[in-house]
LUMGU-269096 format. One line per 10 residues: number of its first residue (from 0); for each residue x, y, z of N, C-alpha, C. Coordinates in pm, whole numbers, plus 50000, padded with zeros to 5 digits. Example, Ala and Ser with C-alpha at 12.3 -4.5 7.8 and 13.67 -1.06 7.14 Angstrom:
<recs>
0> 51319/49431/50780/51230/49550/50780/51320/49670/50780; 51285/49775/50708/51367/49894/50714/51290/50003/50787
</recs>
This chain:
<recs>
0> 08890/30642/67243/08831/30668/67112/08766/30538/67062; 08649/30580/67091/08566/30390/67077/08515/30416/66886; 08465/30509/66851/08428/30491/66715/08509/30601/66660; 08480/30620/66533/08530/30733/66449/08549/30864/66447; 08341/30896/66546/08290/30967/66570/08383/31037/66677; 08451/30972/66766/08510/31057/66898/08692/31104/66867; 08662/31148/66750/08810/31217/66766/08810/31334/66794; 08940/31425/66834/08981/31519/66900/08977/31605/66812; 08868/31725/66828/08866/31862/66721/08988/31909/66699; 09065/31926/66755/09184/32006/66732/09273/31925/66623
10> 09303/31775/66673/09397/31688/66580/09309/31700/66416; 09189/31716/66451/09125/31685/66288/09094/31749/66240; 09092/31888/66259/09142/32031/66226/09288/32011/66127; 09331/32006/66247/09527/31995/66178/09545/31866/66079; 09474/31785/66052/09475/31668/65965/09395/31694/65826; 09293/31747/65825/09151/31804/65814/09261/31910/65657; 09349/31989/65716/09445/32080/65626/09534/31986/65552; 09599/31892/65646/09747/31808/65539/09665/31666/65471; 09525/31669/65504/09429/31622/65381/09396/31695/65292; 09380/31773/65276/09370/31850/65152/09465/31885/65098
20> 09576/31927/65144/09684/31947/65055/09750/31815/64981; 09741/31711/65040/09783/31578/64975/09655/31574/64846; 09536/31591/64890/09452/31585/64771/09489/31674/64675; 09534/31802/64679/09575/31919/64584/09696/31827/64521; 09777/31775/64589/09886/31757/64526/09909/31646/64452; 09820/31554/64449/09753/31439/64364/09668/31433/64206; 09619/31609/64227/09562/31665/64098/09439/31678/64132; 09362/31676/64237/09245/31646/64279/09203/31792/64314; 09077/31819/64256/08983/31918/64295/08951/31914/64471; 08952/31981/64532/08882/31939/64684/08779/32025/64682
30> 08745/32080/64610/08607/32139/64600/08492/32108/64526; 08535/31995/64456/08443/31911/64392/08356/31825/64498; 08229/31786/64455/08145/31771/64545/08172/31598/64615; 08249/31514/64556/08279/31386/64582/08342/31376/64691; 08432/31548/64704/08544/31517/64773/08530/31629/64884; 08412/31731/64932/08427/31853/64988/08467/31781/65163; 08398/31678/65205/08412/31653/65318/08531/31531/65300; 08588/31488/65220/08639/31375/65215/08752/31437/65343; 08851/31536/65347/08924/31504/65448/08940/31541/65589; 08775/31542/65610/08754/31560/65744/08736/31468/65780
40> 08666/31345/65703/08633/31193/65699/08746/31105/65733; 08836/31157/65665/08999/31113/65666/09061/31102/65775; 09058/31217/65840/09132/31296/65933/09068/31228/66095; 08925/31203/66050/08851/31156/66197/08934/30988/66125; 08894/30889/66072/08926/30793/66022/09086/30753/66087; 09173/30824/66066/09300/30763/66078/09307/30779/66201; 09241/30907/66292/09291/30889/66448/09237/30779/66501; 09111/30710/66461/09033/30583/66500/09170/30478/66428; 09230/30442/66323/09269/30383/66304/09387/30395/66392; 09466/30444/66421/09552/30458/66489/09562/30465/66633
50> 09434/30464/66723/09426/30480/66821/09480/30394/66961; 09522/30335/66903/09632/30247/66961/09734/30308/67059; 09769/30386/67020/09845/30472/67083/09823/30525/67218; 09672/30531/67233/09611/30584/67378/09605/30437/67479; 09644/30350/67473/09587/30223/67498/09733/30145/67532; 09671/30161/67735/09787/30059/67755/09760/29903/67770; 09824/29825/67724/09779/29681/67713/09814/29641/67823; 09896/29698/67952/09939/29614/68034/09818/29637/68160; 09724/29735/68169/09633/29826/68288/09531/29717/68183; 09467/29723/68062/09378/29609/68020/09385/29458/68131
60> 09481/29430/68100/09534/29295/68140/09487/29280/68258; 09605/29365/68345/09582/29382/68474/09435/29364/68523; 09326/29450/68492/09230/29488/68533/09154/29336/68548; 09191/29209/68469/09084/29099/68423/09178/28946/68438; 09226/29044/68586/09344/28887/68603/09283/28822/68741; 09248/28686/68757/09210/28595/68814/09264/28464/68842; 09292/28499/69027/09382/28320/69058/09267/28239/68998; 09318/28090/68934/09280/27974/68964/09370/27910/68914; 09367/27771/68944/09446/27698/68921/09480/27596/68834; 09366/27640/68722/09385/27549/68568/09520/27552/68552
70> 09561/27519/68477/09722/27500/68393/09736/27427/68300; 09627/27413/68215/09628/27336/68070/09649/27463/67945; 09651/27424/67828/09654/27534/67755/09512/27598/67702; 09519/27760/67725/09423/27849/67646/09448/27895/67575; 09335/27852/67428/09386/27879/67277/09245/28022/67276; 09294/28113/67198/09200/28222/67155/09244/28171/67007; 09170/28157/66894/09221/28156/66762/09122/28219/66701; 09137/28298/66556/09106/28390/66467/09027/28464/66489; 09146/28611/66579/09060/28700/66658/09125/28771/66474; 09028/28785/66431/09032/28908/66308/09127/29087/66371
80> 09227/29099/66273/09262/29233/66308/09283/29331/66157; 09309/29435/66200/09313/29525/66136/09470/29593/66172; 09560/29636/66063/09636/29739/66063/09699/29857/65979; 09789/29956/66013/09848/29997/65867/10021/29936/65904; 10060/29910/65770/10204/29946/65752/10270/30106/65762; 10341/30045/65849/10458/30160/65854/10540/30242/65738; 10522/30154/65619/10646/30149/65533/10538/30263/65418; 10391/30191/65400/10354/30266/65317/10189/30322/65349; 10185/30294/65483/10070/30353/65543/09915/30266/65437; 09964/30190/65442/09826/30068/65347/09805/30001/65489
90> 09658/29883/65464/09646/29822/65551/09664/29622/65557; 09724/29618/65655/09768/29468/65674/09587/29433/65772; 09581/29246/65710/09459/29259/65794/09495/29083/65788; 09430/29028/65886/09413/28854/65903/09363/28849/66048; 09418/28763/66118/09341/28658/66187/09555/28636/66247; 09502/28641/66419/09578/28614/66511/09541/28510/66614; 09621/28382/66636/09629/28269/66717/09677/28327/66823; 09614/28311/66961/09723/28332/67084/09665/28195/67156; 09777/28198/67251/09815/28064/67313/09864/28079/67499; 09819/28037/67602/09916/28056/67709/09895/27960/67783
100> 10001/27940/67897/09990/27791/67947/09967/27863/68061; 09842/27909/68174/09833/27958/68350/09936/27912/68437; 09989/27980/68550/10082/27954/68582/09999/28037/68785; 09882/27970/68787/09814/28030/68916/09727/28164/68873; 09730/28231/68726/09614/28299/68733/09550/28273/68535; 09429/28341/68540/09402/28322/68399/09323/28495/68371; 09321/28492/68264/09307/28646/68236/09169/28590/68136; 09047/28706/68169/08924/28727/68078/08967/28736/67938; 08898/28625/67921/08929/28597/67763/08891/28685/67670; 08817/28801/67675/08791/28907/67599/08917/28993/67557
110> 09020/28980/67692/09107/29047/67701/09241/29005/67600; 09246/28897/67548/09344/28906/67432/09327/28911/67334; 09178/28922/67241/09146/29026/67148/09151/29160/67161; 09148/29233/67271/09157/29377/67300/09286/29392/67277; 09413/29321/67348/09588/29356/67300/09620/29310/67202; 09550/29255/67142/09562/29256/66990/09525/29367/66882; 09421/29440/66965/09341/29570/66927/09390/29641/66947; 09484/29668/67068/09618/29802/67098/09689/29777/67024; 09754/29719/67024/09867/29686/66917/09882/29720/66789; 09784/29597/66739/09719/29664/66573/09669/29785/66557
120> 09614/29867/66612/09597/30028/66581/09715/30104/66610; 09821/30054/66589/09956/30156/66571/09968/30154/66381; 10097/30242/66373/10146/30174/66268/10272/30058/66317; 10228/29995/66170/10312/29837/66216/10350/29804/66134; 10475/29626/66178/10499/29617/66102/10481/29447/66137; 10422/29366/66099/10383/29213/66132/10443/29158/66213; 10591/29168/66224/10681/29075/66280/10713/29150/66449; 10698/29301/66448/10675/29388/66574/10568/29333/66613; 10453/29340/66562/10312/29315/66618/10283/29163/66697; 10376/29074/66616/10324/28944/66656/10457/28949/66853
130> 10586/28992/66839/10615/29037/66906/10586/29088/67065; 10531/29226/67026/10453/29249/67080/10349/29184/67160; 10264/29168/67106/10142/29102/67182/10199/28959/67275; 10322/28915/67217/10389/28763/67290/10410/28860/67414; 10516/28915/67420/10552/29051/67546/10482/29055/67610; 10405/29098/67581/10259/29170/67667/10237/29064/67767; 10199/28968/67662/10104/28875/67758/10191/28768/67873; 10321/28768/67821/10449/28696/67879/10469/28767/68034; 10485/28890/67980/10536/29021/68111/10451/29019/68215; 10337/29010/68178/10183/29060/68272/10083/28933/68316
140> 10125/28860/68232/10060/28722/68317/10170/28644/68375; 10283/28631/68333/10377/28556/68421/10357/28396/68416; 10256/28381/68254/10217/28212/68234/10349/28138/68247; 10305/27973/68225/10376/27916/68164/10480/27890/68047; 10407/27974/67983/10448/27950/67868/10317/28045/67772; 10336/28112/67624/10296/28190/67572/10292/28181/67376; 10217/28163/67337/10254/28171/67168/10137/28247/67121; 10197/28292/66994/10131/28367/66927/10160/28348/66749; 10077/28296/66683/10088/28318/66526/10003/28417/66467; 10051/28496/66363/09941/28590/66297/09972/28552/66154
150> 09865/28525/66043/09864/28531/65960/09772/28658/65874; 09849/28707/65788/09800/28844/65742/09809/28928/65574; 09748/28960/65524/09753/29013/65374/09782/29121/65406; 09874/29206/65323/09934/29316/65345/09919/29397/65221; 09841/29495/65234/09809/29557/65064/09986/29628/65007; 09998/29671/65082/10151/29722/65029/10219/29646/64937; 10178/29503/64951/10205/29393/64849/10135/29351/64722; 09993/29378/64751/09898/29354/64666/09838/29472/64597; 09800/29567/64614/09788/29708/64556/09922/29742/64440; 10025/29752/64495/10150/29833/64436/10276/29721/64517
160> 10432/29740/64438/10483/29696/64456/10507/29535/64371; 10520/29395/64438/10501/29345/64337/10344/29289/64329; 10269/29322/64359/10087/29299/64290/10085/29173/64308; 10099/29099/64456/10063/28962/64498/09935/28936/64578; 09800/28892/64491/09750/28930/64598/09685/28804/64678; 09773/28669/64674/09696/28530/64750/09828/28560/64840; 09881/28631/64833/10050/28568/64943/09958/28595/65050; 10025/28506/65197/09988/28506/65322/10125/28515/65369; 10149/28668/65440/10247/28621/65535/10212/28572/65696; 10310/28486/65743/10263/28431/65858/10420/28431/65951
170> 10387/28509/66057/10467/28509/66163/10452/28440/66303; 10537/28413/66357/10529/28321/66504/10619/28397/66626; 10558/28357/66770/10660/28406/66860/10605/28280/66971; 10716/28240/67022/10697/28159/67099/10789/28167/67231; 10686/28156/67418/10808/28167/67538/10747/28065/67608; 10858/28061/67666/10824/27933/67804/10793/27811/67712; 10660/27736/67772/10670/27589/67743/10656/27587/67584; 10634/27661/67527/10571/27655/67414/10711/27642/67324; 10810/27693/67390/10966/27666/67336/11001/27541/67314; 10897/27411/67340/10920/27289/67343/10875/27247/67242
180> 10912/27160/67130/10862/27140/67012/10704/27014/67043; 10693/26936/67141/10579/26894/67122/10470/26980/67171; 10481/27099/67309/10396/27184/67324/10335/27260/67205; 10457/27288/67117/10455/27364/66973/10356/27302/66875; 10367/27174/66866/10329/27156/66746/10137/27096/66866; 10115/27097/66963/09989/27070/67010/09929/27194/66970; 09955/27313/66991/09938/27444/66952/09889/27426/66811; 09983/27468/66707/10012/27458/66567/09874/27333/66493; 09872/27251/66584/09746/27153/66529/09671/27234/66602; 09597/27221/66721/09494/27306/66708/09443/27416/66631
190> 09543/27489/66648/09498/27644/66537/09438/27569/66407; 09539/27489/66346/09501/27435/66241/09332/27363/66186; 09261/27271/66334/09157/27220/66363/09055/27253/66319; 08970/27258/66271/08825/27303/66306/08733/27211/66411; 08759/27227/66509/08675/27175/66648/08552/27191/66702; 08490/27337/66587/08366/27344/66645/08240/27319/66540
</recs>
């Protein structure tokens, strides 16, 4: 499901109905003209948002793995993501650091914005996600060593609840060399850098 456009008639049919009834039950006309298509819009919308689900990160990987024999560190930093919370179906959004030390192969660098892109199209919850994507890339490349920071605004916080809306939460996962506090903090300054 590459755009919006390619969701499954049947799921957005069946979505297409428990959109409108959430609109009925909100006080909302659905026959008013603002809103006649709104939850077919909806209904295609969330399976794109969610599409995560079809998407294995480990056959990605796989597919864009290459011996060589670098072994210094590769930084990807502020691959922009998108998600929802689990808790209240709002969306979390920032900018994810990944990090890995080669260990005899290196993986197409396109490819850890994409498992960042499986991932984040679930529902989530920051501290799974950052998780996650460490896993992934730990399991299937077999690096050196692996880190990952995400920093992220979470409307569930800022919308409703307590109405914060500069907080940044920021999560970390760190394996292998990166478990070493000077590997750590070479990391941690870079991200930090502006180098280019």
């Amino acid at each position: 499901m590459s755009n919006v456009e390619d969701s499954n008639p049947e799921i957005t049919s069946r979505l297409k109905s428990n959109y409108s009834n959430i609109l009925e039950l909100v006080g909302e006309d659905v026959n008013r003209e603002g809103l006649i298509k709104t939850p077919e819009r909806a209904a295609k919308a969330v399976q794109f948002l969610l599409k995560g689900y079809d998407e294995d990160p480990v056959q990605i990987l796989k597919k864009a793995l290459f011996k060589e024999d670098y072994d210094e560190m590769v930084i990807v930093k502020n691959i922009d993501f998108y998600s929802m919370c689990e808790h209240h179906l709002l969306p979390i959004f920032g900018k994810v650091h990944i990090a890995y030390i080669p260990n005899g192969h290196i993986v197409g660098l396109s490819k850890l914005p994409r498992i960042v892109e499986v991932f984040a199209r679930r529902l989530q919850v920051q501290e799974r996600l950052t998780l996650q994507i460490v896993d992934a890339l730990n399991d299937t490349l077999k690096p050196q060593g692996v880190a990952v920071v995400i920093e992220a605004y979470h409307m569930c916080m800022m919308m409703r609840g307590v109405q914060k809306q500069n907080s940044i939460t920021t999560t970390s996962a760190f394996k292998g060399e990166f478990e070493a506090q000077e590997t750590r903090n070479e990391f941690l300054k870079l991200i930090s850098s502006n180098l280019h």
